[in-house]
C-alpha positions, 0 to 999 in steps of 0.5 A, spaced: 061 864 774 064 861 780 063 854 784 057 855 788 054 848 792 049 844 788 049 839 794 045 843 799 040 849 799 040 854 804 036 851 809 041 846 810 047 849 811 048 846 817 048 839 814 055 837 815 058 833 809 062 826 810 070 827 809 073 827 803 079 823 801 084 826 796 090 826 794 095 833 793 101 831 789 107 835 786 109 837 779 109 830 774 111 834 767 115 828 766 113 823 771 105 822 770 106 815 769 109 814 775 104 818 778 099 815 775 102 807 777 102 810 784 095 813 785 093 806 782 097 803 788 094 807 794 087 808 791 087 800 791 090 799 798 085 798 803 088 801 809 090 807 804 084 808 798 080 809 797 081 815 794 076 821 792 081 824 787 087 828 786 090 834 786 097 836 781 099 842 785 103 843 776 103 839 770 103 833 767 106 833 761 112 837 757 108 842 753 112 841 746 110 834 748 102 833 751 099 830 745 104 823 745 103 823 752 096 824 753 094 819 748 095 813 750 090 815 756 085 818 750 085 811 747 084 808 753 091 803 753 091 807 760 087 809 764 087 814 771 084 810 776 080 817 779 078 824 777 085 829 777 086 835 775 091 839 775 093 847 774 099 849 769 099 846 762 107 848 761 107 853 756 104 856 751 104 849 746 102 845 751 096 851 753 094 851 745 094 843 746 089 843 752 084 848 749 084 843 742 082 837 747 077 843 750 075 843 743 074 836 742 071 834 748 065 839 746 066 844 752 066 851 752 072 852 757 070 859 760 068 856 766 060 860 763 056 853 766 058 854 773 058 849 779 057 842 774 064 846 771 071 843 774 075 845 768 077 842 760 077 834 760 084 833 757 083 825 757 078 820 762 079 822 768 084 827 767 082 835 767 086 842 767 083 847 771 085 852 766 081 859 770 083 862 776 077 860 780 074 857 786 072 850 784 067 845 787 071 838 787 069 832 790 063 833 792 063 840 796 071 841 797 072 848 795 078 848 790 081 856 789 085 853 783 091 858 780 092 857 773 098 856 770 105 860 772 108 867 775 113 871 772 115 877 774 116 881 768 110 878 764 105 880 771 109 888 771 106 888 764 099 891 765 097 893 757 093 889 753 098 886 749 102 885 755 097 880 758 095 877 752 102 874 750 102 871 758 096 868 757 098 865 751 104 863 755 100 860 761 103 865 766 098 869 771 096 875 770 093 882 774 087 880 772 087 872 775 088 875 780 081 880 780 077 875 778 079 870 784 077 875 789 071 876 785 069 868 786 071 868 792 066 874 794 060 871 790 061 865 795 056 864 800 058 867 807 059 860 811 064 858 804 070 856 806 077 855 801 078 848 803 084 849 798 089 853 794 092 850 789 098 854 785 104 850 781 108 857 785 111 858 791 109 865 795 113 870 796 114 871 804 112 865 807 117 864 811 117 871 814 116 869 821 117 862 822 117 858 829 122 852 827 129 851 824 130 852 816 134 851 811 137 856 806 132 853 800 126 854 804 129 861 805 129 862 798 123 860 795 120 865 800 124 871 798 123 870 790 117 867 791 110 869 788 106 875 790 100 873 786 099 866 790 101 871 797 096 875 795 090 870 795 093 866 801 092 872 804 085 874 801 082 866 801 084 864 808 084 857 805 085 851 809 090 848 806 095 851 801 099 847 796 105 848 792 109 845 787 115 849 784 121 847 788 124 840 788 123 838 796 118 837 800 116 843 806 111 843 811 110 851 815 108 850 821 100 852 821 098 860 821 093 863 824 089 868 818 086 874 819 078 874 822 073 875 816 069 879 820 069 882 827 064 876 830 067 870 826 073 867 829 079 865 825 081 858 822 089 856 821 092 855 814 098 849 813 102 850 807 105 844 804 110 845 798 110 838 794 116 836 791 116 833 784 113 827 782 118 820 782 123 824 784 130 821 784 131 825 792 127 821 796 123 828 797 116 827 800 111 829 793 104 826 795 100 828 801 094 824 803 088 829 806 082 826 809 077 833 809 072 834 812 068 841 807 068 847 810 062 850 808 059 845 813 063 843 818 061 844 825 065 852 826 068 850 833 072 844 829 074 849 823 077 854 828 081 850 833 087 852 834 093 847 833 098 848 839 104 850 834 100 855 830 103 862 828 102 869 826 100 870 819 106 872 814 103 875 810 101 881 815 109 881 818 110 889 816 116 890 812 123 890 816 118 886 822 122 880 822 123 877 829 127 872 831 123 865 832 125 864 839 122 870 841 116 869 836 115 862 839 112 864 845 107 868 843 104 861 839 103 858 846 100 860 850 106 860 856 106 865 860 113 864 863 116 863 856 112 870 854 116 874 860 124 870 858 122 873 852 119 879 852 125 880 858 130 878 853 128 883 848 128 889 852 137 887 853 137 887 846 134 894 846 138 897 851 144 895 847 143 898 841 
């Protein structure tokens, strides 16, 4: 039971959608207040807001703590000014809370009604998307939502109990994984995923890479996680939003693989959000004016940014090149192609 567009039939899948203003924010286990204030602001600031709504790219409680936090916003003594939802309920207590406020809320919580289906309602306005599937948020945005968080040992552990024990904890298993692509493949041929949404980093973004990086980028890419690589790959989203490690970066764009021999592709842009109200000053909201892609006109989707890359996911193990020999190849220069194609072949006869 996945996403499917209620807000336009066949015939009319041409019809394009207004843009839609969303929010994208890091992870706000102890800061949801802060987010929340900060939201408010922007939300009613004229030359920012208004807003659609906003994603958490992790958590918005502790989960030994989720009922003192949450309550205030139950009772209505605060309130979340738009619809947000979030990915990671931190733990197996605070999974166990969110599945009690499903219970209490009257909603079945297995994604069974479909579309009208956007995830379990913690509080007014504040929801968690608690399955690994594509959600249709903000009236036509298509939102692949990995729910809660990668570890290695416990995706190795392919047995049943061995699954059971990580989905009480929150963490993603094989199986979210399968029913993702599952989604995505029920979608209708024209769908776009506008976004990814994942609390995780994946594993080999950084690959091959046209700027300059420092060390903490290079190795949230080499530990990363191969489940939301796996997806980045598959889905061929738009936009792909992390919140696991504590600063802001930004990958240049990438190019994805075509879906089918006649279409052309689109770029994806990774964007990894630091923690909510952190004391570093790293950048942890980031505004999205988004057109949907189900209806956007095909000739804008696919354009091509002057400074877009190969994808990384498709780099061959041991394939790694230098970005000054990579960068050329994204812009179309052709002297810049021949120093480069020249400045490898030195370096194949020295060895």
């Amino acid at each position: 039971a996945c996403a499917r567009s209620t807000l336009m039939g066949d015939a009319a899948t041409d019809a394009a959608l207004p843009p839609r203003r969303i929010i994208v924010a890091g992870d706000a286990r102890d800061t949801f207040d802060a987010l929340v204030a900060r939201v408010a602001t922007v939300h009613g600031n004229p030359n920012a807001g208004p807003f659609d709504g906003v994603l958490v790219a992790g958590r918005i409680f502790p989960g030994t703590e989720a009922a003192q936090a949450m309550q205030p916003y139950i009772d209505g003594a605060k309130t979340v000014p738009v619809p947000m939802y979030f990915v990671d309920a931190d733990g197996a207590e605070g999974l166990e809370y969110a599945h009690s406020r499903a219970a209490a809320t009257a909603q079945r919580g297995d994604g069974s009604s479909g579309s009208s289906y956007t995830g379990i309602e913690i509080a007014p306005n504040v929801f968690m998307l608690d399955k690994s599937m594509v959600y249709d948020l903000f009236g036509g945005v298509k939102v692949a939502a990995v729910a809660g968080r990668y570890d290695a040992l416990s995706y190795e552990d392919a047995s049943a109990l061995g699954k059971s024990c990580a989905k009480t904890n929150g963490e993603v298993t094989e199986d979210d994984v399968r029913e993702m692509k599952d989604c995505f493949d029920e979608m209708k041929k024209r769908d776009v995923i506008d976004i990814l949404l994942c609390r995780d980093w994946p594993a080999g973004t950084l690959e091959v890479h046209g700027r300059e990086i420092g060390r903490e980028a290079k190795s949230a890419s080499s530990t990363g996680s191969p489940v939301a690589r796996a997806l980045a790959l598959a889905l061929s989203p738009r936009y792909h939003f992390a919140g696991s490690h504590p600063f802001f970066f930004e990958r240049e764009p990438y190019i994805n693989a075509k879906s089918d021999p006649s279409s052309s592709p689109w770029v994806t842009r990774f964007i990894n959000l630091a923690g909510c109200a952190n004391e570093d000053s790293e950048k942890w909201m980031h505004a999205l004016k988004i057109e949907p892609g189900s209806t956007i006109d095909r000739a804008l989707l696919c354009k091509i940014p002057p400074d877009s890359g190969p994808n990384p996911y498709l780099v061959q193990a041991g394939a790694k090149r230098r970005a000054d020999e990579l960068q050329p190849d994204w812009r179309d220069d052709t002297a810049k192609k021949a120093e480069t194609t020249a400045a490898a072949a030195r370096r194949r006869r020295s060895r």
